[in-house]
N, C-alpha and C positions, 0 to 999 in steps of 0.2 A: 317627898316620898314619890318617888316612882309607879308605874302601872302595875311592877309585878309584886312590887312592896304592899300597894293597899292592897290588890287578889290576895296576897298571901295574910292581910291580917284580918282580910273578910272572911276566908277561909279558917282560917283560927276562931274566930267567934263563933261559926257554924257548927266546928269539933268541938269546940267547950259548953256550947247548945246542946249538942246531942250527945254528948258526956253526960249533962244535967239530966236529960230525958232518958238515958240508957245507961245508968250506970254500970251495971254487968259488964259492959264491952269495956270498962275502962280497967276491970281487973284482968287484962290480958296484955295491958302495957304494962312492962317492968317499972320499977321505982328508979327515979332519974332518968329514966328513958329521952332523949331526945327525938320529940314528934317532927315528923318531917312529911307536909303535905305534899301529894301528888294530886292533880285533878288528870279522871279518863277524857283523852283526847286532847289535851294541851299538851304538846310535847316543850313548845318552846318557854312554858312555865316550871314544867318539869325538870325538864334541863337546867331552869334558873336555881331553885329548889335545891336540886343536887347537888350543885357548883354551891351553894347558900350551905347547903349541910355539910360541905366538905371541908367549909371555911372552919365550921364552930363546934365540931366534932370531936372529942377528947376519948381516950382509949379507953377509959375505965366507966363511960357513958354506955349504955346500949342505945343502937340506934334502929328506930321505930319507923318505918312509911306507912303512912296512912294514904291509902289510895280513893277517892272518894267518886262515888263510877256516876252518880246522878246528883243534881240538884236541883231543887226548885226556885224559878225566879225571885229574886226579891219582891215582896209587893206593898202596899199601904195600908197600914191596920188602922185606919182611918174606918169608921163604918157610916156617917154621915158628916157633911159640912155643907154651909152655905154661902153665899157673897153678899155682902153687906154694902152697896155703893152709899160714898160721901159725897155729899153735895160741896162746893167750894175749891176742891183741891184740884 
């Protein structure tokens, strides 16, 4: 899997997060719609996207961009840990 493959399927988990959290916005995608992310300011993932969406794009599909203008860093929902050293190893 390539660089713009996993951005594109981290980005799908992100939209199906925030589908869960906001359903309302999901009834403004058509039925069968084909989701096609955009992230604001990545042209050259964009670019991939589009050429991606051009490939799997069928006539009777509507087709959907989602543009998605911010996001926030990944982080670790870790909220304590500690190190445990072993003697011997």
């Amino acid at each position: 899997m390539n660089i713009m493959e996993r951005k594109n399927n981290e980005l799908i988990k992100e939209f199906n997060a925030y589908i869960r959290e906001h359903p309302e916005f999901a009834n403004n995608i058509p039925d069968n719609a084909i989701v096609i992310m955009q992230l604001e300011g990545d042209e050259e993932f964009n670019k991939w996207s589009l050429n991606l969406a051009k490939s799997h794009t069928e006539k009777e599909h509507p087709v959907i961009f989602v543009k998605i203008k911010k996001i926030r860093p990944i982080s670790s929902r870790i909220e304590d840990l500690e190190l445990q050293p072993q003697g011997g190893y």
